[in-house]
N, C-alpha and C positions, 0 to 999 in steps of 0.2 A: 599701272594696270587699272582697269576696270571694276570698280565694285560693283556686286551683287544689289539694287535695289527689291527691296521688299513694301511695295504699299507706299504710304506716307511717313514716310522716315521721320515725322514730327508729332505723331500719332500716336500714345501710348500702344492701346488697346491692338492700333492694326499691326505694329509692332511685333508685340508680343505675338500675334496668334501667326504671323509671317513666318516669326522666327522657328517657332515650335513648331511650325508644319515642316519646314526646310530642316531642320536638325534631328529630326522626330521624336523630340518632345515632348510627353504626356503632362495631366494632373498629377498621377504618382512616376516619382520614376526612380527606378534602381540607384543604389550609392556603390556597388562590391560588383565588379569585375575579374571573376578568381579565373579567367578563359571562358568564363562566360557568363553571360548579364545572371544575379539571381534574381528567384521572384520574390515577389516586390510581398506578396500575399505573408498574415502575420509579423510581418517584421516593424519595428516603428520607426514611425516616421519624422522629420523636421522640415519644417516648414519654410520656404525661401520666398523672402519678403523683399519688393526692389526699393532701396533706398529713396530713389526719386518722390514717391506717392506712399508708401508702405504699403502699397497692392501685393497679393500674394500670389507669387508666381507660378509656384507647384509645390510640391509634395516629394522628399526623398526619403526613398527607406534605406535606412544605414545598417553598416557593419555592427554584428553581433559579437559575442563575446567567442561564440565557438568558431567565428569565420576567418581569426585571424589564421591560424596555425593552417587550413588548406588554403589560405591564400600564397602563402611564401611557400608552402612547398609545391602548389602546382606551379610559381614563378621559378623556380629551383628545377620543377621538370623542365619547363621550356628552355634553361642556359642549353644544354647541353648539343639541344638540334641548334641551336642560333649560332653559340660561338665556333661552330664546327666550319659557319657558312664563311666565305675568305671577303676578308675586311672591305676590299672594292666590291663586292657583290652585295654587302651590306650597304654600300653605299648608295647601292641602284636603289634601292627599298626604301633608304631615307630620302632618295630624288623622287620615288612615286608618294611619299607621304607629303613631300611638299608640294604636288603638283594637285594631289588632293585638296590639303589644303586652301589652297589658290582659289579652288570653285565655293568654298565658303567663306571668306572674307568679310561679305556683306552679310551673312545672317549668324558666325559666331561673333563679328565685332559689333553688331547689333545686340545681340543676349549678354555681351559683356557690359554696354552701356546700359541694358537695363538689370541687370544682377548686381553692377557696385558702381554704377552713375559715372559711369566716365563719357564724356561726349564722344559720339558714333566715332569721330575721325581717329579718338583715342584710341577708342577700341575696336577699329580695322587697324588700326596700326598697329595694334599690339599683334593681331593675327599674321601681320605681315613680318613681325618682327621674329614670330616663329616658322615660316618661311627663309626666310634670311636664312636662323641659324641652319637649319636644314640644307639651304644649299653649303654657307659653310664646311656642317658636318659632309655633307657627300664631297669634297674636296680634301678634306680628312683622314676620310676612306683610304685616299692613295695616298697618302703622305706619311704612314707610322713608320718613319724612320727609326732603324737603331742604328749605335755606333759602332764597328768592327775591331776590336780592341789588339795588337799583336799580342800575343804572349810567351813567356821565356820558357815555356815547354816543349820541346818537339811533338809535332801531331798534336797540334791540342790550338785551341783558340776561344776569343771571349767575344761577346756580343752581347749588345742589349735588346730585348725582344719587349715588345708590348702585350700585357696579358692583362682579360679582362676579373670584374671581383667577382663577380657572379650575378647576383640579386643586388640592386641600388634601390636605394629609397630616395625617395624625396619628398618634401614636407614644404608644401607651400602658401601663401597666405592670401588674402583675398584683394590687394591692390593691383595684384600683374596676375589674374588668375589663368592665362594660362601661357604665356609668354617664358615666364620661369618656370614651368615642368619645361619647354623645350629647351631651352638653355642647357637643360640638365639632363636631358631622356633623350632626345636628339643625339647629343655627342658620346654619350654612356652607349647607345644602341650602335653605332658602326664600331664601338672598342671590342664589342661581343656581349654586353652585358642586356639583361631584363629589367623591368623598372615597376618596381611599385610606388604608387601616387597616394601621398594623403592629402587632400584639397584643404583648404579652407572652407569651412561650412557656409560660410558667407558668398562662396562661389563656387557652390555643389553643381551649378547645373552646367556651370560652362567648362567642370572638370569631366562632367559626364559627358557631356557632347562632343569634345576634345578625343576620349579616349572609344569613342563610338568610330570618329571618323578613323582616324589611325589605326586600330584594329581592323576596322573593314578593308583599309588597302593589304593589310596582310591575311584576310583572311582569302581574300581574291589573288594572291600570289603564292598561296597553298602554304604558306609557312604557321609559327603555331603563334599564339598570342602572348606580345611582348611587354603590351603597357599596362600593366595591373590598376588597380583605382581600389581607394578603400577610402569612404567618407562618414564622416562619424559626427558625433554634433559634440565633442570637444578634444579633449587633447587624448583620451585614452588609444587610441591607434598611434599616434607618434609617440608616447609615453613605451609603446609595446615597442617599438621599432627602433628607439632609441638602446633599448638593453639586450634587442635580441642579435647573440651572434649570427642568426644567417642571415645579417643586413650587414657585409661589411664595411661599405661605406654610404653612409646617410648625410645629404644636402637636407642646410632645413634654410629657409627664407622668415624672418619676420623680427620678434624685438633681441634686445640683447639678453635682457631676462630669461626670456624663454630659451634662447640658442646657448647662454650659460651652460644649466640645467642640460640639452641636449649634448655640448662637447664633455660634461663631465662623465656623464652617463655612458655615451659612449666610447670616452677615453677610458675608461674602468673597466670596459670589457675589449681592453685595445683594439677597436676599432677606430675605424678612420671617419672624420664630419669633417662638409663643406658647408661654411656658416658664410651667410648674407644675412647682414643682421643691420641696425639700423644708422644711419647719419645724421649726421647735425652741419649739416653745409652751409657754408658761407661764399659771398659774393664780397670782391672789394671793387670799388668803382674809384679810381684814383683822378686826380684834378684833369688830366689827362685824357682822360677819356671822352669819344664822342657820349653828350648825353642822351641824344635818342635812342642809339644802339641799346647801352648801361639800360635805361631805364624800361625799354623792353624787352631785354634779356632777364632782369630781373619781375621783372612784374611777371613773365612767363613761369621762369622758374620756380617760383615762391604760391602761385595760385594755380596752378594747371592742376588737372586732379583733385583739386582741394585740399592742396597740400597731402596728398597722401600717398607721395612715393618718398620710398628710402633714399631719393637723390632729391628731392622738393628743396629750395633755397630756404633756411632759415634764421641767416645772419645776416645782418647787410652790413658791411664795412666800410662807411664813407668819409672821402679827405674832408678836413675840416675845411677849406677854403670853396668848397661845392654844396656845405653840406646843408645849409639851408634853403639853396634855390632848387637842389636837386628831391628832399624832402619832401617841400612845396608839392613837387608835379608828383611827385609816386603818391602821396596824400590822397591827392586829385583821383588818380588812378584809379586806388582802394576805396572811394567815396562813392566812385561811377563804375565800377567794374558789374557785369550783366551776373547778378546771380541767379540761377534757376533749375528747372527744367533739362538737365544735360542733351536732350533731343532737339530742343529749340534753337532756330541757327543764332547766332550770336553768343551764344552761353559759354563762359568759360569756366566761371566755376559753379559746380554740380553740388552735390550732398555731398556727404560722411557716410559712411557706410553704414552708425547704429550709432542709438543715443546712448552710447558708451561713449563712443567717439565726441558726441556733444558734451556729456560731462566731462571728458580731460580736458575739452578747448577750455569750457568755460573755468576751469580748476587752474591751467595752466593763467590767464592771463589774470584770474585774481593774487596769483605767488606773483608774478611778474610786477604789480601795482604795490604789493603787498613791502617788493623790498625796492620800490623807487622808483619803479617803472611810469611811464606817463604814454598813455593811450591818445594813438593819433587818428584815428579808424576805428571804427569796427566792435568788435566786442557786445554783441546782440546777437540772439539767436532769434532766429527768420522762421516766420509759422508766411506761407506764400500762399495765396487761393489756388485751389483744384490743387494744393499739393500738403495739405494739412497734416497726410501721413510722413511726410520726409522727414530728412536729417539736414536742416541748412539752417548756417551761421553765416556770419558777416566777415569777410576777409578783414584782417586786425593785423594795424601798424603798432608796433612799441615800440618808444625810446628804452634804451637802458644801457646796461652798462656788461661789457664783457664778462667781469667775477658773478654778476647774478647765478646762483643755481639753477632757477629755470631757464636761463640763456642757455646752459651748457647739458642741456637735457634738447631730448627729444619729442616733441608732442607732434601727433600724426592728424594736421589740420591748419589750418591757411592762416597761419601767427607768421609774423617777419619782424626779427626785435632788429634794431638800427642802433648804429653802434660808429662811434666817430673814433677817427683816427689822424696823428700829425705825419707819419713819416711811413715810408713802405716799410721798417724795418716795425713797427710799431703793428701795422696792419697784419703784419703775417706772422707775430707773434699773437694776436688775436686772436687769427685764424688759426691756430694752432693749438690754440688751448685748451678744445677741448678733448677728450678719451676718442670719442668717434672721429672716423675719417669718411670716404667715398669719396664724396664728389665736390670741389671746386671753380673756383671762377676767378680772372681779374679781369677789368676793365681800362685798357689804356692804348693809346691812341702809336703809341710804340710799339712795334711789334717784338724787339727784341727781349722787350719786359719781362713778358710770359715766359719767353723760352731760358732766360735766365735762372728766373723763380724756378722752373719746373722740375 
């Protein structure tokens, strides 16, 4: 399809003022969508700063202590006309929500690259990716199948019916900000259910504009308002949302820590959580493998983002008999890879989201040195001209060794520890070692490898 241009795509400034015209965007802007935006007037506010420059992008005024309790229950009035409406009709709703969509592409995947630095094409694609699921979900729509069961009673019979919870939460974090509320509101919305959103404060604005556009396609097909939004500048709304029974079932996206704490929370008041929580992925590239493919399948996975998706590569498992020529060039790689500016065409890796995020890198690869590790790259934090306010580090190679604790942890930032291995059975016990799972990789030149492993 066609993106949306706005101005100079490599523009700060034209950017921004593109984006906020096309999304309609203010200096202050609403965080609570209870069915209808409140005002913004007395409420306080947080401040959204873009990673890239630490320019300040606008102004949110957040959820108050008194907004929770009419949030959920005018989301509790609206189940009742929603789930009434027959599941392929809901289907048609989430076809005009993605058809919506569609015409913003180019100015939400714009506001995402400049709210948490992800290069534009990242974030049009994440818009696209909410798209997707939406056609998905409208294919959904026809398909709730139940099973027709015999039963040993006369006049009597068993079936399975799909029924929705009512009110879903979801609690999302600021890497996919808003690609994962669709994931999750999308397919929750044609089951019959309403959904309230607690964003990432890190990506208030792209939660807002998300739930501006979706709203307005239902408010123009006369139905009542289905996607709630409550942004707050820390965790006291998902703390609320975690314990309250009229959140039956609550999605939350971000660390393990945190998502802990939320299944326990709300396994205690039996309720049901959908945890995406975080990964420690690894790549094994065997002697076998072509090495140009390996070596940019990995160099992608491990830097895109800035390391800062829950599938980001942070193992690399390489045969011993490759393992220093293949080294060599990824080295090379991480020596020359374009840091900067996520607007700028060539830029692959962007910022960190907040120098929080700078002190775990730089914390993570002193434990790393600290019990053996030997730094092959990287390990500098990057002040760049015209971009003094960011957050950029240097993509950072380590050798080390599998048992490290920091190997077997998580750090949300462009580290890639390198890790040798003699024999496939040694590799995928490697890869296996640590708590977290998600996403994997092999590299071999046999296709039947993969499918064996799998």
């Amino acid at each position: 399809m066609t993106f949306t241009t706005i101005g100079d795509e490599t523009n700060f400034d034209e950017v921004k003022a593109g984006v906020f015209a096309a999304l309609g965007l203010k200096a202050v802007n609403p965080g609570l969508y209870d069915g209808a935006w409140a005002d913004t007037a007395g409420r306080k506010t947080i401040a959204v700063h873009s990673p890239i420059n630490g320019a300040k992008l606008a102004d949110v005024a957040v959820v108050g202590e008194n907004d929770y309790d009419r949030l959920i229950a005018n989301a509790w009035d609206a189940y009742p006309v929603w789930s009434r409406v027959p599941a392929p009709k809901r289907g048609e709703v989430v076809r005009a929500i993605g058809d919506k969509l569609r015409q913003y592409v180019g100015s939400l995947g714009l506001l995402v690259a400049l709210e948490v630095g992800k290069t534009p094409i990242e974030g049009k694609g994440e818009v696209q990716e909410m798209i997707d699921i939406g056609d998905f979900a409208v294919g959904l729509s026809r398909q709730l199948y139940g099973v027709t069961i015999a039963s040993e009673r006369p006049d009597h019979r068993l079936y399975e019916q799909w029924h929705p919870h009512g009110v879903v939460g979801v609690i999302t974090a600021f890497n996919f900000p808003c690609a994962v509320w669709s994931w999750n509101a999308l397919i929750a919305a044609v089951i019959g259910n309403v959904v309230v959103w607690k964003p990432s404060p890190n990506a208030a604005l792209t939660a807002i504009a998300t739930t501006n556009i979706v709203n307005g396609v239902l408010e123009e097909m006369g139905l009542p308002p289905l996607f709630f939004l409550a942004v707050d500048e820390g965790r006291a709304i998902g703390e609320r949302m975690s314990s309250d029974k009229r959140v039956p079932l609550l999605s939350f996206t971000g660390s393990i820590r945190t998502g802990r704490r939320v299944a326990q929370a709300v396994s205690a008041r039996l309720g049901r959580s959908l945890l995406e929580l975080g990964g420690n992925n690894a790549a094994i590239v065997t002697a076998a493998a072509d090495p140009e493919i390996a070596l940019r399948g990995v160099a992608f996975g491990a830097l895109a983002t800035a390391g800062q998706r829950c599938t980001t590569t942070r193992r690399l498992i390489l045969h011993e008999s490759i393992y220093d020529e293949f080294l060599a060039k990824l080295t090379r790689v991480y020596k020359t890879v374009k840091v900067g500016n996520p607007l700028q065409p060539g830029v692959l890796v962007g910022p960190l989201i907040n120098q929080l995020a700078v002190v775990a890198y730089k914390q993570a690869i002193r434990r790393a040195v600290d019990e053996g590790g030997r730094v092959l790259a990287g390990n500098r934090v990057l002040t760049l001209p015209g971009l003094e306010g960011g957050h950029y580090v240097a993509p950072t190679l380590v050798e080390g060794m599998p048992d490290f604790e920091i190997v077997c942890e998580e750090t949300f930032a462009p580290i890639l520890y390198v890790l040798k291995y003699r024999d496939l059975d040694e590799a995928l016990a490697i890869h296996n070692s640590v708590d977290q799972g998600l996403s994997s990789a092999i590299f071999r030149s046999e296709e039947h490898t993969s499918e064996l492993q799998s």
